[in-house]
N, C-alpha and C positions, 0 to 999 in steps of 0.2 A: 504493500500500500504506500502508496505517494502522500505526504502530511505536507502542511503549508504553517508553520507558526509565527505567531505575530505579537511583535518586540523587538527588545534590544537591550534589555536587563538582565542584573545577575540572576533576577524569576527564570525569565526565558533563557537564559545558558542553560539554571539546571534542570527544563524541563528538556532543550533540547538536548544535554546530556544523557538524559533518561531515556527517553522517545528514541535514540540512536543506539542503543542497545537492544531494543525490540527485535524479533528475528521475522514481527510483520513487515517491519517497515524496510521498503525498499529505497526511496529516494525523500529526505527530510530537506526541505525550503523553509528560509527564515526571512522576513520580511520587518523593518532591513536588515535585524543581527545587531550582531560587532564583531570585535577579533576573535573573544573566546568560542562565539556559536560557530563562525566559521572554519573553527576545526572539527565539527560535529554536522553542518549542516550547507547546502549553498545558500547565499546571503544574497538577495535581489532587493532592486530597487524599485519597490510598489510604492506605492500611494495610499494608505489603508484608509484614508477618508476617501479616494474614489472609491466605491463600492461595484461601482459596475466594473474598472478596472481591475478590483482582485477578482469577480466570480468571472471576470474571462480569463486568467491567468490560470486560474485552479479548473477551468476547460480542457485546455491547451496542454494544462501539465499533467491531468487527469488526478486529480487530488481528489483522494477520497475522506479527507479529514481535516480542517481548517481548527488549528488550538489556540482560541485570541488567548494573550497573556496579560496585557494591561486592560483598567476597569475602561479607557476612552472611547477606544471605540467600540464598545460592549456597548455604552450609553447611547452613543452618537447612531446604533443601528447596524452595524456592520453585521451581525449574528443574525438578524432579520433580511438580509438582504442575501446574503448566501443561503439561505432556507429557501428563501421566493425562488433561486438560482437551482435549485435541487443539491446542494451539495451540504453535505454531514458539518457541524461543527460544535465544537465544545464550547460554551460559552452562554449565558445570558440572552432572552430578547430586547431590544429595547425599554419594552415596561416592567419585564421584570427585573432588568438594570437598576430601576429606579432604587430599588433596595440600598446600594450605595450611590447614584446620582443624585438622590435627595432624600438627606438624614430626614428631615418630616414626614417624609413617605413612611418610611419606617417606623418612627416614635407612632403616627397614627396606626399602624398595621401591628404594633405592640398593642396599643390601646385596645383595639378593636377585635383582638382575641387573646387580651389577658397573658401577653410575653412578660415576663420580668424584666421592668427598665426602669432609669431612673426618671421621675418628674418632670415634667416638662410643659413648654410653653413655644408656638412658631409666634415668627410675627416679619411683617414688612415693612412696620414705620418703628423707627429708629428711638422715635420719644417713650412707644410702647413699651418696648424692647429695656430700655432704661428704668422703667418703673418697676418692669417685674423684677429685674437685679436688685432693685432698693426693697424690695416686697421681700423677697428671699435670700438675700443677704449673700456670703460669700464665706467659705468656697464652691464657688462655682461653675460652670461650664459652658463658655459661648462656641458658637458651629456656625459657620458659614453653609447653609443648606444645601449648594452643591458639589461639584470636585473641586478641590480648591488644591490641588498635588501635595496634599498633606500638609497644605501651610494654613488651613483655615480655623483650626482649632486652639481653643484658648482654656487651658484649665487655670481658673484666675481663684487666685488665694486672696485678695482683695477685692472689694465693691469695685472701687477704683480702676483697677486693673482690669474687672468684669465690663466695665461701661466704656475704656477706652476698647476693648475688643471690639463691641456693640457700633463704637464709632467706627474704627478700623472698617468693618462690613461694609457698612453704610457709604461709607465715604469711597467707594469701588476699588478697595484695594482688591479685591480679589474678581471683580469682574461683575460678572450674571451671577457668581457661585455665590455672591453675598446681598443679591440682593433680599435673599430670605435670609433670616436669622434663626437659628433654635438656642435655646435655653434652656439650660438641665441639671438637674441636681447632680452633684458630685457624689460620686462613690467610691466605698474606701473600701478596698480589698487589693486582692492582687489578680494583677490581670493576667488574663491567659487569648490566646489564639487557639480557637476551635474549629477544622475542619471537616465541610463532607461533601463527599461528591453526590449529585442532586440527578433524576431525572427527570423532575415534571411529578412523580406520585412516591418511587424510592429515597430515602438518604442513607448514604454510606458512611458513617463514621469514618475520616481521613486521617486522624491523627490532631495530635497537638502540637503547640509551640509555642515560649516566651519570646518577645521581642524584647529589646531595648531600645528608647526611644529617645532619651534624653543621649546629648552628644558626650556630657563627660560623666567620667567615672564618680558611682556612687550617683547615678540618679540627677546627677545634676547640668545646669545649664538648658539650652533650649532644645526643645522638640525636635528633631530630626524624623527621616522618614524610613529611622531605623538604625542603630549601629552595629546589630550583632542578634543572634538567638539561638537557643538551644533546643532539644527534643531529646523524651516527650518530657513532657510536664509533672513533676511529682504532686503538684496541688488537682492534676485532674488525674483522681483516682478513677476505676472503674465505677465504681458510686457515683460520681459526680460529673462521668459520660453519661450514665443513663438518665441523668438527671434532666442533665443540658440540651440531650434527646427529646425526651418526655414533654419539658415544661420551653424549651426554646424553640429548637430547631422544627422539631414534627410540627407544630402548631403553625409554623412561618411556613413551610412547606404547603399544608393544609388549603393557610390561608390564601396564599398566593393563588394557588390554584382555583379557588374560590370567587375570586377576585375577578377571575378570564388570565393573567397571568402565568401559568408555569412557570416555576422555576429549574433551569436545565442549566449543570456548571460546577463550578465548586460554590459553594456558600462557604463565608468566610465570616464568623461569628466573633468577634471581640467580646468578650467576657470579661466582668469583675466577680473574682468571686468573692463572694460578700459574706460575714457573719451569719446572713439570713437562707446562706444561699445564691447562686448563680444570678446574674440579671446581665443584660445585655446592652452592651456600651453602642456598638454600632455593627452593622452587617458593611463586607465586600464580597463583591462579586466574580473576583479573581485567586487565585494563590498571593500568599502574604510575599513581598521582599524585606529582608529576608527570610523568613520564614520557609520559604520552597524550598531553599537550598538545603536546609537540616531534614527538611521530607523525603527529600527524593535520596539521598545517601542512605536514608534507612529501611524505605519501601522495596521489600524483597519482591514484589511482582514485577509483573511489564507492565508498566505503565501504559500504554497503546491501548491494549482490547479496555482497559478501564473507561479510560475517555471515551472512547467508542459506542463503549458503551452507553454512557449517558449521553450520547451526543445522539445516540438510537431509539432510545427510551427502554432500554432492557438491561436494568441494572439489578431488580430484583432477582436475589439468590446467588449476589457473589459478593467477595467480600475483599478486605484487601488484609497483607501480612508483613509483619515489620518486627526487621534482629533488635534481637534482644541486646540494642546496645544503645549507648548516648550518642545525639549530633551535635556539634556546635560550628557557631561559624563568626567569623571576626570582620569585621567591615571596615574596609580601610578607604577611608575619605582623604579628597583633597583639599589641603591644607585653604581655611576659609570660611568651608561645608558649618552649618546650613545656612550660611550668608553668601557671601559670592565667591566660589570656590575657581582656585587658581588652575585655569586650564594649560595643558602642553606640556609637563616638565614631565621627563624619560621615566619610566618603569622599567627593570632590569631584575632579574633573578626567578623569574616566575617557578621555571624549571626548578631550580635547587628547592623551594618551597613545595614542590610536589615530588621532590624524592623524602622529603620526611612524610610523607604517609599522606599527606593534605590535598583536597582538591581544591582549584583557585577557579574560581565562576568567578568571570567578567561581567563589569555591571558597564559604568561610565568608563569604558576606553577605547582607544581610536588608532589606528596604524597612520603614521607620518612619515611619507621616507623610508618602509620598512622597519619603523621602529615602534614598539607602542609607548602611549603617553597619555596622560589623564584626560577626560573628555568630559570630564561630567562631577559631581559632590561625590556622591557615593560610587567608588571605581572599581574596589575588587569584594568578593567575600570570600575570603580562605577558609574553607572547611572543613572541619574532621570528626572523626568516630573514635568511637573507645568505651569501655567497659563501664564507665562511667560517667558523670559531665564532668568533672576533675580530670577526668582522662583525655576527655576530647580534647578540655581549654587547653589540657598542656600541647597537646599534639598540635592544635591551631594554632596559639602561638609560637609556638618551635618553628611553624612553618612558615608566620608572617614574620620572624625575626630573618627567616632566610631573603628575604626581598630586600630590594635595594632602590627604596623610591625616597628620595629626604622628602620629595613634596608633599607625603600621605602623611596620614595620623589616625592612628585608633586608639578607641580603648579598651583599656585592660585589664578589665573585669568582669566582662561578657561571662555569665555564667552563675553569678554571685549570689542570687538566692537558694537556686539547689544544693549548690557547695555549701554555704552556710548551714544547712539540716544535716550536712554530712550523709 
């Protein structure tokens, strides 16, 4: 089978990593890539906002499998438009996108079959928006209500800090994404990444994973769109799958479907788990970055017939299986990230980092000259396995100490809460 994947993240390195191991797959296209996919896949230059352009491409190439990897163009229809085209794909409708293209879709679609989430309030005049932060005090949680490429969220430990967010929106920093606002109560537990692969009536349990969000060590500094994660999660017990199952996921599944909607893809559940119990921060509509990178090292299947599967609608009665070991993976950002990260300066050693046991999934980089050099914030995710998450972090670091880029930076503590319970 001929597959067409669509990115150019360190998500889509390791799904095409994955997907290239398949012994279905005969010819894997990535649209557009980077250096790392293209030792895994050929890299073409589509257009994934022309839509009629990619369903004549995957004509032509006879692709029997299109795997969008970023939520954009999940939103923008692209999974709708290759459906109309007859051709198979993994991925979201346009409306059932909306799940993560608009957090209020969501908060109402909690509301309105009783999901566990925190409190809340939409709104689209700015003064509103204001009052209800003074009504409800702080800490608290402003959302820019559409894709905002992870820069639209504000968890504010001050009023103050809540209402300049509120202004921020408003005032178009972040485009059309802001021109709605959500308000939420803040919730205090520890968060987890919940996956499952979805067919429209099935959900498959995918696995878990901690992100790290904030860019320095120990939690601190600002939001980033990820610097590191581990799998699986020791906070999500077997108990606390069926839980997330039961009172989350099934319910959103249900309802979507209910709605006129299916939902067909991976659902990507953001969880706090709470003293009271599970509740749900936000849904996406894609594999987490980096979170994919820690799944796909540890999922003993093929990846391929999975997708396929939900991409068929015939997911019930299989199931997926994953070693019995730790992932972790280290995010090495260019020096800036997540402000305006310094593009060009040479990457060198990649190779010696993958003779210590690591694999290096390219996110932001770019061949110059024959040479690679940072392209983008977040540029490599180095990562590894081991008997433990102690084991992994050492093995991932071992590996990113073998690189030789001064322009990066990561941190180094990726791992620090499961390590802490020993």
């Amino acid at each position: 089978m001929n597959v067409l994947l669509i990115g150019s993240g360190g998500r889509e390195h390791a799904l095409a990593w994955k997907l290239a191991a398949s012994p279905l797959l005969e010819k894997l296209y990535a649209a557009p890539g980077n250096p790392g996919i293209a030792g895994e896949a050929e890299c073409v230059a589509l257009d994934v906002d022309d839509h009629p352009a990619v369903a004549a491409f995957c004509r032509e190439k006879a692709i029997g499998l299109v795997v969008v990897g970023p939520e954009a163009p999940l939103v923008a229809g692209l999974g709708d438009a290759l459906r109309a085209a007859g051709i198979a794909v993994f991925g979201p409708s346009r409306a059932a996108a909306q799940l993560e293209g608009s957090k209020g879709f969501t908060k109402d679609l909690c509301a309105r079959f009783g999901i566990p989430t925190g409190a809340y309030g939409r709104f689209t005049d700015a003064v509103e928006a204001a009052a209800y932060v003074r009504e409800k005090g702080a800490p608290i949680v402003v959302k820019a209500d559409g894709l905002a490429a992870g820069k639209g969220v504000t968890v504010a430990m001050t009023v103050e800090e809540a209402l300049a967010a509120v202004a921020t929106c408003f005032d178009g920093a972040y485009g059309k994404a802001g021109a709605e606002v959500v308000v939420e109560e803040y919730l205090d537990g520890e968060e987890v990444s919940f996956f499952c692969l979805c067919d429209g009536v099935t959900a498959l349990p995918f696995g878990s994973a901690q992100d790290h969000k904030r860019v320095g060590d120990g939690d601190t500094g600002p939001n980033t769109g990820g610097m590191g994660a581990y799998a699986p999660v020791p906070a999500m017990t077997a108990a606390m799958e069926e839980r997330v199952m039961r009172e989350i996921v099934e319910p959103t599944v249900r309802g979507m479907a209910e709605l006129g909607h299916p939902f067909s893809g991976v659902l990507f559940a953001g969880l706090m788990i709470t003293a009271s119990g599970p509740k749900l921060i936000e849904y996406n509509v894609r594999f987490g970055d980096p979170e994919c990178q820690v799944l796909m090292m540890l999922l003993e299947d093929d990846l391929l017939p999975l997708l396929l599967a939900v991409a068929e609608g015939c997911l019930s009665g299989l199931s997926a299986h994953w070693r019995d070991q730790a992932a972790l993976t280290v995010v090495v950002a260019a020096k800036g990230y997540p402000g305006t990260p310094e593009k060009g300066s040479v990457i060198r050693g990649l190779d010696r980092a993958e003779e210590a046991g690591a694999k290096v999934f390219h996110a932001g980089t770019a061949k110059r000259d024959g040479v690679l050099v940072a392209n983008g914030g977040r540029v490599l995710a180095v990562t590894a396995t081991g008997h433990s998450v102690a084991e992994a972090q050492a093995a991932a670091y071992a590996a990113v100490d073998r690189i030789d880029w001064p322009g990066g930076f990561c941190r180094r503590d990726i791992g620090w809460r499961a390590i802490s319970r020993g």
